[in-house]
C-alpha positions in Angstrom: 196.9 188.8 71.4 195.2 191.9 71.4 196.1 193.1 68.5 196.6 190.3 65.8 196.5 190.2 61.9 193.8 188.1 61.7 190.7 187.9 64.3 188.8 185.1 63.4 184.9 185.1 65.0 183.8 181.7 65.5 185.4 178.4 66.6 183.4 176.1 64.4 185.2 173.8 61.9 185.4 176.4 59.3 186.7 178.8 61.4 189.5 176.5 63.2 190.6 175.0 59.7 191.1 178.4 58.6 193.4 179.5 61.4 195.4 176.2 60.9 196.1 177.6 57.5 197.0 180.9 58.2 199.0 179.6 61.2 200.8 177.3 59.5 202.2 180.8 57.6 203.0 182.2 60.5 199.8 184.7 60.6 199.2 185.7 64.1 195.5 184.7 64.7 193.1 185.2 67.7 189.8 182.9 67.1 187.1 184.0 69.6 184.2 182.0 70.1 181.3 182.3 72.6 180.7 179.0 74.0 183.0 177.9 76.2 183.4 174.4 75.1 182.7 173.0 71.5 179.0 171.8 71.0 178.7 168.3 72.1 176.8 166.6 69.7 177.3 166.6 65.9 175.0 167.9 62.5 177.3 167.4 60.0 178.9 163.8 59.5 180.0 163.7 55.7 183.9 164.5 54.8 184.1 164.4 50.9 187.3 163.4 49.1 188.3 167.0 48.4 188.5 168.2 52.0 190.1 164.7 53.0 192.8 166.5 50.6 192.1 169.5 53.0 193.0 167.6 56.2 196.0 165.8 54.4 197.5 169.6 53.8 197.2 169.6 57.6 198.2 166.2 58.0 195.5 165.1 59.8 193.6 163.0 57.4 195.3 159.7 58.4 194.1 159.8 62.5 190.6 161.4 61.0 190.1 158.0 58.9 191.2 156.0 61.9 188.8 157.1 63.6 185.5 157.5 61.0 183.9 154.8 58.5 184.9 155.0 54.9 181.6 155.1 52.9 182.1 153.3 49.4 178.7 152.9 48.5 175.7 154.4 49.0 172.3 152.5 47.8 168.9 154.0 46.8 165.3 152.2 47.2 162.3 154.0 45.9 158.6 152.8 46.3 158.7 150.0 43.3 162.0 148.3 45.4 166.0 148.6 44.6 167.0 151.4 42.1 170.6 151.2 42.0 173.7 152.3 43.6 175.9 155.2 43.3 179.5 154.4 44.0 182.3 156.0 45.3 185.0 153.0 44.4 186.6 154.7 41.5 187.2 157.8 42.3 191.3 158.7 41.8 193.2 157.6 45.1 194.1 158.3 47.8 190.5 158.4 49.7 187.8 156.9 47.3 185.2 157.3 49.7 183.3 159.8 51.9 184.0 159.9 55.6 181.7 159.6 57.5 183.0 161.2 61.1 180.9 163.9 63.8 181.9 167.3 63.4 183.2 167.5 66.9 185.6 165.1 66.2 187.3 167.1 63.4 186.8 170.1 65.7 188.7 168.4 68.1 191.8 167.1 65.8 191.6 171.2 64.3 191.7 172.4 67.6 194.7 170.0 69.4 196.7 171.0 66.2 196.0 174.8 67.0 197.6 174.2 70.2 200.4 173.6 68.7 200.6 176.6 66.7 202.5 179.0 68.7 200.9 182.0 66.4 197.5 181.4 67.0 195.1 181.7 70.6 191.7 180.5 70.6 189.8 181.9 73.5 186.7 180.5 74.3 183.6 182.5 76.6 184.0 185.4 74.8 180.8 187.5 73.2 181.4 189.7 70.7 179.3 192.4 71.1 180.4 194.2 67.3 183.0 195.1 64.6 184.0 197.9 62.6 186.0 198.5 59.9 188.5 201.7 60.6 190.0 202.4 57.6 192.1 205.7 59.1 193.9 203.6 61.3 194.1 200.8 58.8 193.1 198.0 61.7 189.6 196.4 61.6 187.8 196.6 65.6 186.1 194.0 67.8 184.5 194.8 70.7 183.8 192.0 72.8 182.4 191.7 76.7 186.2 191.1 77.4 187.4 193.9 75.9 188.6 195.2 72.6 190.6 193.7 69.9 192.1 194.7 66.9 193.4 193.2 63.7 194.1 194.1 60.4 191.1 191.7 59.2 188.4 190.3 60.5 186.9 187.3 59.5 183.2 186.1 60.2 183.3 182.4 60.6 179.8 183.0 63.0 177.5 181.3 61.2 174.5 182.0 59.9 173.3 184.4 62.3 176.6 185.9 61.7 177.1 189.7 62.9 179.8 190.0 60.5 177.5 189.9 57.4 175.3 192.1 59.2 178.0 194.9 59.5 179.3 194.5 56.0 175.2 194.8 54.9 175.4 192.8 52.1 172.2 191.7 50.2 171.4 188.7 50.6 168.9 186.0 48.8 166.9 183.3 50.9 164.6 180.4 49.8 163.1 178.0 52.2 162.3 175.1 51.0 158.8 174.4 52.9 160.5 170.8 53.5 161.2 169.0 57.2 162.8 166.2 58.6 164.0 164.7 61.8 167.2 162.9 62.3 168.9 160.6 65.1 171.2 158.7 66.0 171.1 155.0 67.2 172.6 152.0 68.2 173.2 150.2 65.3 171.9 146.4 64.7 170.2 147.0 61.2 172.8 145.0 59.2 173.5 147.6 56.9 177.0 148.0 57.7 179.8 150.6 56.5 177.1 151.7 53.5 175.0 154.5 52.9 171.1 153.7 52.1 168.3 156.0 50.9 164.6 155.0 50.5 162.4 157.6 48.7 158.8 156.4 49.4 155.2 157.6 48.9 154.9 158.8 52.0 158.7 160.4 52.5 162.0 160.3 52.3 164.4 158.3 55.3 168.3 158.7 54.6 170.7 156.4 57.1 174.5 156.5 57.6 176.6 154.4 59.6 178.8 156.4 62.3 181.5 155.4 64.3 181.1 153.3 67.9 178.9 151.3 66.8 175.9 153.8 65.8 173.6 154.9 62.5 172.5 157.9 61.9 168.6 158.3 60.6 166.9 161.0 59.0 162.9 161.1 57.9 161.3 163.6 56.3 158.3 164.9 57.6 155.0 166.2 56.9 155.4 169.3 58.8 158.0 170.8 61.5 158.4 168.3 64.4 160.0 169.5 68.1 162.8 167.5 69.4 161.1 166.5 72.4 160.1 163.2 72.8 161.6 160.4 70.9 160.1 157.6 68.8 158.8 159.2 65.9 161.9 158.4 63.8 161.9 154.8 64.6 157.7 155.0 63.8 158.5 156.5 60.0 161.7 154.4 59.7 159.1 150.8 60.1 156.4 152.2 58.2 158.4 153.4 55.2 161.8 151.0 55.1 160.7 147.9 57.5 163.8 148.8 59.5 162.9 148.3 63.3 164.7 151.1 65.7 163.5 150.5 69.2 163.3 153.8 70.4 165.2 152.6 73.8 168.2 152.6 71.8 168.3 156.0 70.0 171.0 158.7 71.6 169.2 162.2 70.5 167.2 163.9 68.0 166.9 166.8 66.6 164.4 168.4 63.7 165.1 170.9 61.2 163.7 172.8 57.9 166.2 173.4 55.1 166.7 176.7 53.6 169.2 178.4 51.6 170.8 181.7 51.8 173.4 183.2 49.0 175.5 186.5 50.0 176.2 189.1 47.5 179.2 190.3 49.1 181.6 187.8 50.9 183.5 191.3 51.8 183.8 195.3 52.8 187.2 196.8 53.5 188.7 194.5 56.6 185.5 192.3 57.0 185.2 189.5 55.3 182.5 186.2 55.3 183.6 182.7 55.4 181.5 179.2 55.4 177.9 179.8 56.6 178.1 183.4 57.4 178.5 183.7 53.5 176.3 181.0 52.4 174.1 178.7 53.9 172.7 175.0 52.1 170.5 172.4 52.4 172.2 170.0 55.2 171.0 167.1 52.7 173.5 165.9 51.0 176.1 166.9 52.7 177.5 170.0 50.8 177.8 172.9 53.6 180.7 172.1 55.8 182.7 170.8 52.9 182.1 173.9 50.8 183.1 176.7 54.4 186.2 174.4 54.3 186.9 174.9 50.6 186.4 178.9 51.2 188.8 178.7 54.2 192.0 177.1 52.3 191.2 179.7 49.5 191.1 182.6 52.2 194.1 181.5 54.3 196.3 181.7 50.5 194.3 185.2 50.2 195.1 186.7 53.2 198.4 185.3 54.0 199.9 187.0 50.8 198.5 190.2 51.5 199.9 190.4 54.8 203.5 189.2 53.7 203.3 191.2 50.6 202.6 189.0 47.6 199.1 190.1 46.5 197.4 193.2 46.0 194.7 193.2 48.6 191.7 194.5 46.5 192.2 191.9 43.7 192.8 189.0 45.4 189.7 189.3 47.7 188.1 189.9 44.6 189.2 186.9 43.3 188.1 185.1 46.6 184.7 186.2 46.8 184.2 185.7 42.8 185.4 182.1 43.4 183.6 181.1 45.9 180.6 182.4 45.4 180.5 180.3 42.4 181.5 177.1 43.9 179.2 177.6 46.9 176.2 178.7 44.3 177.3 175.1 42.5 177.2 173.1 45.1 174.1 175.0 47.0 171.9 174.1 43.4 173.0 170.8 43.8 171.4 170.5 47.2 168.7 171.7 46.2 167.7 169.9 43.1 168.6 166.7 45.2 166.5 167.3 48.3 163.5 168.6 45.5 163.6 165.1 43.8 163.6 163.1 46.9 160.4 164.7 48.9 157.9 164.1 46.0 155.6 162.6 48.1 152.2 160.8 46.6 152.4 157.6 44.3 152.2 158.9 41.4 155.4 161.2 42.1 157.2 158.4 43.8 156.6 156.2 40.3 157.8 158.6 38.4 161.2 159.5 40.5 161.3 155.4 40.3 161.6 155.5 36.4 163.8 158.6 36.1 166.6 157.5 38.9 166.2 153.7 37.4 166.7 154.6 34.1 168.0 157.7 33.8 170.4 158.0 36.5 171.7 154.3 37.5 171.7 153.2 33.8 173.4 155.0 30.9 176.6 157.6 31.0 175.2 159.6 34.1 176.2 156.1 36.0 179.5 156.4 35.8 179.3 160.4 37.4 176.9 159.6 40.3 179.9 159.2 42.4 182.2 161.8 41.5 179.0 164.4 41.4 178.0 163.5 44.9 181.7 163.5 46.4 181.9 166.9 45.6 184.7 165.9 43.3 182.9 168.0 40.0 182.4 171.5 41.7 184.5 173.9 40.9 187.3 175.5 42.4 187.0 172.5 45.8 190.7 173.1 46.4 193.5 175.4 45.9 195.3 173.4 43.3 192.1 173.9 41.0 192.1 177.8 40.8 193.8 178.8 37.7 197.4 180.0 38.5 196.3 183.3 36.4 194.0 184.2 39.2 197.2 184.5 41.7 199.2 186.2 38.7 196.8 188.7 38.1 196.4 189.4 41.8 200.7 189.9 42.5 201.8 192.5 44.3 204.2 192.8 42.2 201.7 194.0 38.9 201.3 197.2 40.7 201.6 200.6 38.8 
Protein backbone atom coordinates (compact mmCIF):
# COMPACT_ATOMS: atom_id res chain seq x y z
CA UNK A 1 0.00 0.00 0.00
CA UNK A 2 2.70 2.24 -0.62
CA UNK A 3 1.54 3.81 -3.33
CA UNK A 4 -2.33 4.22 -3.28
CA UNK A 5 -4.84 6.71 -4.89
CA UNK A 6 -5.97 8.15 -1.99
CA UNK A 7 -3.84 8.56 1.45
CA UNK A 8 -6.02 9.57 3.95
CA UNK A 9 -4.26 11.33 7.32
CA UNK A 10 -6.23 10.62 10.27
CA UNK A 11 -8.38 7.72 11.49
CA UNK A 12 -11.09 9.78 13.21
CA UNK A 13 -14.71 9.33 12.15
CA UNK A 14 -14.47 11.63 9.34
CA UNK A 15 -11.68 10.21 8.03
CA UNK A 16 -12.83 6.34 8.35
CA UNK A 17 -16.38 7.32 6.84
CA UNK A 18 -14.64 8.73 4.03
CA UNK A 19 -12.51 5.79 3.09
CA UNK A 20 -15.75 3.55 3.39
CA UNK A 21 -16.94 5.63 0.57
CA UNK A 22 -14.24 5.64 -1.59
CA UNK A 23 -13.75 1.96 -0.87
CA UNK A 24 -16.89 0.99 -1.49
CA UNK A 25 -15.79 2.40 -5.37
CA UNK A 26 -13.12 0.47 -5.34
CA UNK A 27 -10.54 3.42 -4.56
CA UNK A 28 -7.38 1.99 -3.16
CA UNK A 29 -7.02 3.87 0.16
CA UNK A 30 -4.23 3.86 2.88
CA UNK A 31 -5.60 5.80 6.19
CA UNK A 32 -2.69 6.50 8.58
CA UNK A 33 -3.25 7.55 11.83
CA UNK A 34 -0.82 8.16 14.84
CA UNK A 35 -2.32 6.61 17.77
CA UNK A 36 -2.22 3.18 17.88
CA UNK A 37 -5.66 2.47 19.08
CA UNK A 38 -8.79 4.80 18.76
CA UNK A 39 -9.26 7.30 21.68
CA UNK A 40 -11.02 5.68 24.44
CA UNK A 41 -13.43 8.03 25.58
CA UNK A 42 -15.96 10.03 23.54
CA UNK A 43 -16.55 14.23 22.78
CA UNK A 44 -19.04 13.99 20.35
CA UNK A 45 -22.42 11.99 21.08
CA UNK A 46 -25.14 13.57 18.68
CA UNK A 47 -25.90 11.70 15.16
CA UNK A 48 -28.38 13.95 13.30
CA UNK A 49 -31.06 12.52 10.86
CA UNK A 50 -28.93 13.45 7.84
CA UNK A 51 -25.82 11.42 8.59
CA UNK A 52 -28.21 8.49 10.00
CA UNK A 53 -28.92 8.72 6.09
CA UNK A 54 -25.00 8.68 5.88
CA UNK A 55 -24.61 5.38 7.91
CA UNK A 56 -27.77 3.87 6.02
CA UNK A 57 -25.58 4.36 2.60
CA UNK A 58 -23.17 2.19 4.49
CA UNK A 59 -25.69 0.16 5.95
CA UNK A 60 -24.74 0.56 9.27
CA UNK A 61 -27.48 2.70 10.62
CA UNK A 62 -29.62 -0.19 11.82
CA UNK A 63 -26.70 -1.91 14.46
CA UNK A 64 -25.79 2.05 15.28
CA UNK A 65 -29.47 2.58 16.60
CA UNK A 66 -29.34 -0.74 18.30
CA UNK A 67 -26.90 0.29 20.15
CA UNK A 68 -27.59 4.39 20.90
CA UNK A 69 -30.77 6.17 22.46
CA UNK A 70 -33.12 7.77 20.01
CA UNK A 71 -33.63 11.40 21.23
CA UNK A 72 -37.26 12.73 20.35
CA UNK A 73 -37.42 15.52 22.42
CA UNK A 74 -35.32 17.82 23.87
CA UNK A 75 -36.78 20.29 26.73
CA UNK A 76 -35.55 23.83 27.71
CA UNK A 77 -35.86 25.55 31.36
CA UNK A 78 -34.70 29.06 31.77
CA UNK A 79 -34.64 31.04 35.19
CA UNK A 80 -38.59 31.96 35.33
CA UNK A 81 -39.25 27.74 34.98
CA UNK A 82 -40.38 25.54 31.77
CA UNK A 83 -40.07 27.27 28.31
CA UNK A 84 -41.09 24.76 25.98
CA UNK A 85 -39.86 21.96 23.95
CA UNK A 86 -38.39 21.47 20.66
CA UNK A 87 -39.27 18.30 19.01
CA UNK A 88 -37.94 16.01 16.79
CA UNK A 89 -41.27 13.74 16.26
CA UNK A 90 -42.13 14.97 12.85
CA UNK A 91 -39.49 15.00 11.06
CA UNK A 92 -39.92 12.76 7.57
CA UNK A 93 -39.15 9.01 8.38
CA UNK A 94 -37.10 6.83 8.62
CA UNK A 95 -35.08 8.27 11.85
CA UNK A 96 -37.05 11.16 13.46
CA UNK A 97 -34.76 11.65 16.08
CA UNK A 98 -31.08 12.39 16.99
CA UNK A 99 -28.85 9.56 18.13
CA UNK A 100 -27.42 9.93 20.75
CA UNK A 101 -24.22 7.26 20.57
CA UNK A 102 -20.03 7.89 21.64
CA UNK A 103 -17.97 8.57 18.81
CA UNK A 104 -15.87 5.53 19.51
CA UNK A 105 -18.60 3.50 18.87
CA UNK A 106 -19.33 4.70 15.27
CA UNK A 107 -15.48 4.61 14.99
CA UNK A 108 -15.66 1.23 15.79
CA UNK A 109 -18.72 0.04 13.30
CA UNK A 110 -16.57 2.43 10.48
CA UNK A 111 -13.65 0.71 11.19
CA UNK A 112 -14.92 -3.34 11.40
CA UNK A 113 -16.55 -2.39 8.00
CA UNK A 114 -13.11 -1.12 6.64
CA UNK A 115 -11.82 -4.49 7.38
CA UNK A 116 -13.87 -5.72 5.15
CA UNK A 117 -12.90 -3.56 2.31
CA UNK A 118 -10.31 -5.46 0.59
CA UNK A 119 -9.09 -1.82 -1.11
CA UNK A 120 -8.42 -0.08 1.83
CA UNK A 121 -5.47 -0.57 4.88
CA UNK A 122 -5.69 1.45 7.87
CA UNK A 123 -2.39 1.40 9.70
CA UNK A 124 -2.32 2.62 12.97
CA UNK A 125 1.31 4.06 14.96
CA UNK A 126 2.29 5.87 12.22
CA UNK A 127 3.53 9.74 12.47
CA UNK A 128 3.51 11.63 9.67
CA UNK A 129 6.23 13.74 9.70
CA UNK A 130 4.95 15.95 6.14
CA UNK A 131 3.39 16.13 2.64
CA UNK A 132 4.00 17.65 -0.54
CA UNK A 133 2.35 18.08 -3.51
CA UNK A 134 4.69 16.90 -6.73
CA UNK A 135 2.98 18.04 -9.54
CA UNK A 136 5.99 16.69 -12.12
CA UNK A 137 5.34 13.30 -11.15
CA UNK A 138 1.65 13.87 -10.86
CA UNK A 139 1.60 11.80 -7.21
CA UNK A 140 1.06 13.83 -3.90
CA UNK A 141 4.08 12.64 -1.01
CA UNK A 142 3.86 11.62 2.69
CA UNK A 143 6.69 11.21 4.58
CA UNK A 144 6.07 9.37 7.63
CA UNK A 145 8.54 7.84 10.58
CA UNK A 146 7.70 4.50 8.69
CA UNK A 147 8.64 5.53 5.56
CA UNK A 148 7.30 7.14 2.46
CA UNK A 149 4.03 7.01 0.75
CA UNK A 150 2.62 8.18 -2.22
CA UNK A 151 -0.87 8.75 -3.74
CA UNK A 152 -2.39 10.63 -6.22
CA UNK A 153 -4.28 12.77 -3.34
CA UNK A 154 -3.93 13.35 -0.12
CA UNK A 155 -6.54 14.08 2.19
CA UNK A 156 -6.15 15.81 5.64
CA UNK A 157 -8.71 14.26 7.92
CA UNK A 158 -6.02 15.51 11.06
CA UNK A 159 -7.96 17.67 12.79
CA UNK A 160 -7.57 20.86 13.80
CA UNK A 161 -4.02 20.94 14.37
CA UNK A 162 -3.92 19.47 10.97
CA UNK A 163 -0.47 19.63 8.91
CA UNK A 164 -2.31 19.30 5.85
CA UNK A 165 -3.81 22.86 6.11
CA UNK A 166 -0.57 23.97 7.10
CA UNK A 167 1.07 22.79 3.80
CA UNK A 168 -1.64 23.99 1.58
CA UNK A 169 -1.22 27.67 3.65
CA UNK A 170 -4.56 28.65 3.40
CA UNK A 171 -5.89 31.69 5.33
CA UNK A 172 -7.70 31.01 7.83
CA UNK A 173 -10.31 33.05 10.25
CA UNK A 174 -10.61 32.31 14.09
CA UNK A 175 -12.99 33.61 16.79
CA UNK A 176 -12.96 32.34 20.27
CA UNK A 177 -15.73 32.74 21.97
CA UNK A 178 -14.29 33.76 25.59
CA UNK A 179 -16.98 31.00 26.83
CA UNK A 180 -16.19 27.58 29.06
CA UNK A 181 -17.75 24.72 30.23
CA UNK A 182 -17.09 21.34 31.73
CA UNK A 183 -18.82 18.14 30.87
CA UNK A 184 -19.09 14.48 32.32
CA UNK A 185 -20.54 11.66 32.22
CA UNK A 186 -22.47 9.73 34.95
CA UNK A 187 -24.44 7.07 36.13
CA UNK A 188 -27.72 7.91 35.44
CA UNK A 189 -30.67 7.96 38.24
CA UNK A 190 -32.11 11.52 37.44
CA UNK A 191 -35.36 10.35 35.95
CA UNK A 192 -35.08 12.12 32.87
CA UNK A 193 -34.97 9.33 30.70
CA UNK A 194 -34.40 8.92 26.72
CA UNK A 195 -34.83 13.05 26.56
CA UNK A 196 -32.63 15.84 26.04
CA UNK A 197 -32.91 18.89 28.85
CA UNK A 198 -31.35 22.39 28.85
CA UNK A 199 -31.59 24.90 31.75
CA UNK A 200 -30.30 28.44 30.92
CA UNK A 201 -29.97 30.05 34.38
CA UNK A 202 -28.58 33.34 35.91
CA UNK A 203 -25.72 31.94 36.80
CA UNK A 204 -25.00 29.50 33.55
CA UNK A 205 -25.93 27.28 31.31
CA UNK A 206 -26.09 23.07 32.14
CA UNK A 207 -27.01 20.94 28.99
CA UNK A 208 -27.73 16.89 29.84
CA UNK A 209 -28.11 13.97 27.40
CA UNK A 210 -28.90 10.43 28.13
CA UNK A 211 -26.21 7.93 26.76
CA UNK A 212 -26.24 4.37 26.36
CA UNK A 213 -25.48 1.76 29.48
CA UNK A 214 -27.21 3.29 31.64
CA UNK A 215 -25.36 6.86 31.76
CA UNK A 216 -26.08 10.90 31.19
CA UNK A 217 -23.99 13.11 29.96
CA UNK A 218 -23.68 16.77 31.78
CA UNK A 219 -22.24 19.84 30.69
CA UNK A 220 -22.04 23.39 32.72
CA UNK A 221 -20.76 26.37 31.68
CA UNK A 222 -18.32 28.09 33.57
CA UNK A 223 -17.20 31.24 34.70
CA UNK A 224 -13.74 30.77 33.52
CA UNK A 225 -11.43 27.75 32.21
CA UNK A 226 -11.58 24.80 34.65
CA UNK A 227 -8.72 21.76 34.59
CA UNK A 228 -9.99 18.24 34.43
CA UNK A 229 -8.50 17.26 37.56
CA UNK A 230 -10.55 16.67 40.26
CA UNK A 231 -14.15 15.86 39.99
CA UNK A 232 -17.19 17.37 41.68
CA UNK A 233 -17.50 20.58 40.30
CA UNK A 234 -20.19 19.50 37.70
CA UNK A 235 -22.31 17.79 40.21
CA UNK A 236 -21.80 21.35 42.51
CA UNK A 237 -23.15 23.67 39.39
CA UNK A 238 -25.69 20.87 38.25
CA UNK A 239 -27.57 21.27 42.32
CA UNK A 240 -27.09 24.88 42.46
CA UNK A 241 -28.57 25.76 39.04
CA UNK A 242 -31.05 22.59 38.02
CA UNK A 243 -31.71 20.86 41.65
CA UNK A 244 -30.40 17.74 39.99
CA UNK A 245 -28.24 15.81 42.68
CA UNK A 246 -25.03 13.96 40.87
CA UNK A 247 -23.03 12.34 43.63
CA UNK A 248 -19.69 12.83 42.40
CA UNK A 249 -18.87 8.92 43.35
CA UNK A 250 -20.79 8.09 40.42
CA UNK A 251 -19.42 10.24 37.60
CA UNK A 252 -16.96 8.29 34.90
CA UNK A 253 -14.65 11.39 33.61
CA UNK A 254 -14.51 14.91 32.87
CA UNK A 255 -13.10 16.93 30.76
CA UNK A 256 -13.26 21.02 30.21
CA UNK A 257 -13.05 22.97 27.16
CA UNK A 258 -13.40 26.65 25.48
CA UNK A 259 -15.23 26.92 22.17
CA UNK A 260 -13.81 28.58 19.27
CA UNK A 261 -14.39 28.60 15.68
CA UNK A 262 -12.10 28.35 12.78
CA UNK A 263 -13.26 28.81 8.83
CA UNK A 264 -10.61 27.81 6.03
CA UNK A 265 -10.40 29.78 2.89
CA UNK A 266 -9.08 27.00 0.85
CA UNK A 267 -10.44 23.38 1.53
CA UNK A 268 -7.54 22.57 -1.39
CA UNK A 269 -4.05 23.12 -3.38
CA UNK A 270 -3.16 20.77 -6.22
CA UNK A 271 -3.30 16.98 -4.54
CA UNK A 272 -4.03 18.28 -0.88
CA UNK A 273 -7.09 18.59 0.13
CA UNK A 274 -9.02 19.48 3.87
CA UNK A 275 -11.81 17.45 5.13
CA UNK A 276 -13.97 17.81 8.58
CA UNK A 277 -12.03 19.76 11.29
CA UNK A 278 -8.85 20.30 9.43
CA UNK A 279 -11.11 22.60 7.21
CA UNK A 280 -13.40 23.98 9.68
CA UNK A 281 -13.68 23.76 13.25
CA UNK A 282 -17.33 24.73 15.45
CA UNK A 283 -18.61 25.15 18.60
CA UNK A 284 -18.98 21.46 20.10
CA UNK A 285 -22.49 22.93 21.50
CA UNK A 286 -25.01 21.79 19.67
CA UNK A 287 -23.70 19.28 18.11
CA UNK A 288 -22.87 20.50 14.50
CA UNK A 289 -19.04 19.51 13.94
CA UNK A 290 -18.85 15.78 13.37
CA UNK A 291 -22.07 15.76 11.44
CA UNK A 292 -20.98 18.49 9.17
CA UNK A 293 -16.81 16.50 8.48
CA UNK A 294 -19.31 13.64 7.72
CA UNK A 295 -21.38 15.61 5.27
CA UNK A 296 -17.86 16.85 3.54
CA UNK A 297 -16.64 13.23 3.44
CA UNK A 298 -19.74 11.69 1.23
CA UNK A 299 -19.32 14.80 -0.98
CA UNK A 300 -15.46 14.17 -1.34
CA UNK A 301 -15.61 10.33 -1.77
CA UNK A 302 -18.27 11.31 -5.09
CA UNK A 303 -15.50 14.05 -5.90
CA UNK A 304 -12.58 12.08 -5.93
CA UNK A 305 -13.85 8.73 -7.01
CA UNK A 306 -14.96 10.33 -10.44
CA UNK A 307 -11.78 11.95 -11.05
CA UNK A 308 -9.86 8.85 -10.61
CA UNK A 309 -12.24 6.66 -12.84
CA UNK A 310 -12.63 9.35 -15.26
CA UNK A 311 -16.03 11.10 -14.91
CA UNK A 312 -15.16 14.54 -13.66
CA UNK A 313 -12.71 17.07 -14.57
CA UNK A 314 -10.58 17.40 -11.46
CA UNK A 315 -10.26 21.23 -11.21
CA UNK A 316 -14.10 21.85 -11.28
CA UNK A 317 -15.29 19.36 -9.29
CA UNK A 318 -12.96 20.15 -6.28
CA UNK A 319 -14.16 23.50 -6.93
CA UNK A 320 -17.46 22.50 -6.56
CA UNK A 321 -16.43 20.60 -3.33
CA UNK A 322 -14.86 23.24 -1.56
CA UNK A 323 -17.56 25.94 -2.77
CA UNK A 324 -20.19 23.54 -1.19
CA UNK A 325 -18.95 22.89 1.75
CA UNK A 326 -17.62 25.77 2.75
CA UNK A 327 -21.10 27.02 2.74
CA UNK A 328 -22.73 24.36 4.56
CA UNK A 329 -20.00 24.25 7.21
CA UNK A 330 -20.23 28.37 7.43
CA UNK A 331 -24.30 27.58 7.94
CA UNK A 332 -24.09 25.31 10.31
CA UNK A 333 -20.74 26.95 12.23
CA UNK A 334 -23.26 30.40 12.56
CA UNK A 335 -25.70 28.38 13.90
CA UNK A 336 -23.49 27.21 16.76
CA UNK A 337 -22.60 30.17 17.42
CA UNK A 338 -25.72 32.20 17.71
CA UNK A 339 -27.01 29.23 19.93
CA UNK A 340 -24.20 28.94 22.38
CA UNK A 341 -24.30 33.21 22.34
CA UNK A 342 -28.05 33.09 23.55
CA UNK A 343 -27.53 30.47 26.09
CA UNK A 344 -24.43 32.05 28.26
CA UNK A 345 -26.13 35.41 29.00
CA UNK A 346 -25.54 35.19 32.35
CA UNK A 347 -27.05 37.93 35.03
CA UNK A 348 -30.92 38.23 35.68
CA UNK A 349 -31.78 40.59 33.75
CA UNK A 350 -30.21 38.72 30.56
CA UNK A 351 -31.70 35.39 31.73
CA UNK A 352 -35.38 37.34 31.86
CA UNK A 353 -34.99 38.45 28.78
CA UNK A 354 -33.80 35.02 26.84
CA UNK A 355 -36.96 33.72 29.08
CA UNK A 356 -39.44 36.02 27.00
CA UNK A 357 -37.79 35.66 23.62
CA UNK A 358 -37.40 31.64 23.61
CA UNK A 359 -41.12 31.57 25.45
CA UNK A 360 -42.63 33.61 22.99
CA UNK A 361 -40.77 33.88 20.24
CA UNK A 362 -39.36 30.64 19.68
CA UNK A 363 -41.73 27.80 21.36
CA UNK A 364 -44.91 29.81 20.35
CA UNK A 365 -45.76 31.04 16.78
CA UNK A 366 -44.46 29.56 13.15
CA UNK A 367 -40.70 29.21 14.42
CA UNK A 368 -42.30 26.22 16.66
CA UNK A 369 -42.89 24.10 14.13
CA UNK A 370 -38.89 24.57 12.63
CA UNK A 371 -37.20 24.15 16.07
CA UNK A 372 -36.80 20.59 15.26
CA UNK A 373 -35.85 20.38 11.79
CA UNK A 374 -33.31 23.57 12.36
CA UNK A 375 -31.55 21.74 15.26
CA UNK A 376 -31.39 18.16 13.40
CA UNK A 377 -29.41 19.71 10.88
CA UNK A 378 -32.17 18.81 8.54
CA UNK A 379 -32.31 22.85 7.13
CA UNK A 380 -28.51 23.28 6.18
CA UNK A 381 -27.64 23.09 2.95
CA UNK A 382 -26.09 20.69 0.84
CA UNK A 383 -26.14 17.80 4.33
CA UNK A 384 -26.14 14.98 1.78
CA UNK A 385 -25.30 14.07 -1.68
CA UNK A 386 -28.80 13.81 -2.91
CA UNK A 387 -29.21 17.63 -2.14
CA UNK A 388 -26.40 19.15 -4.46
CA UNK A 389 -27.98 20.13 -7.58
CA UNK A 390 -27.35 17.57 -10.40
CA UNK A 391 -25.96 20.72 -12.43
CA UNK A 392 -23.08 20.88 -10.17
CA UNK A 393 -21.96 17.16 -11.35
CA UNK A 394 -22.99 18.19 -15.06
CA UNK A 395 -20.98 21.06 -15.10
CA UNK A 396 -18.04 19.25 -13.54
CA UNK A 397 -18.09 15.88 -16.48
CA UNK A 398 -15.26 14.85 -17.94
CA UNK A 399 -16.95 14.58 -20.67
CA UNK A 400 -17.51 18.80 -21.16
CA UNK A 401 -13.90 19.05 -21.93
CA UNK A 402 -12.62 21.12 -24.88
Amino acid sequence: MNDSQVIIIGAGPVGLMLANFLGDQGIPVLVLDRRVTPPPTSQAIGVTPPSLHLFAKLGLDEALIGQGIQIQDCHVHGQSGYLGCASFRKIDPPHPFILSLPQRLHMQALEERLARLPCVALRRGVEVLDVRDSTDQQAAICLTDKGEFRGSYIIGCDGHRSLVRERIGTKIRRVDYGCHFMMGDFEDHSGLGPEAHLWFTATGAVESFPLPQGLRRWIVQTAQPETAGDFGGISRLVLQRTGHDLPVEQQQNQTSFSPWRLDCRQYHRGRLILCGDAAHVMSPIGGQGMNTGWADAEFLAEALAGILQGRYQAAPVLAAYEKHRREAAGVAAGRAARGMWLGTWTGLPASRLRDFIMRHCLFKGPLAAELGPFFSMQTIPFNRLERVPAKVWQECSAKRKA
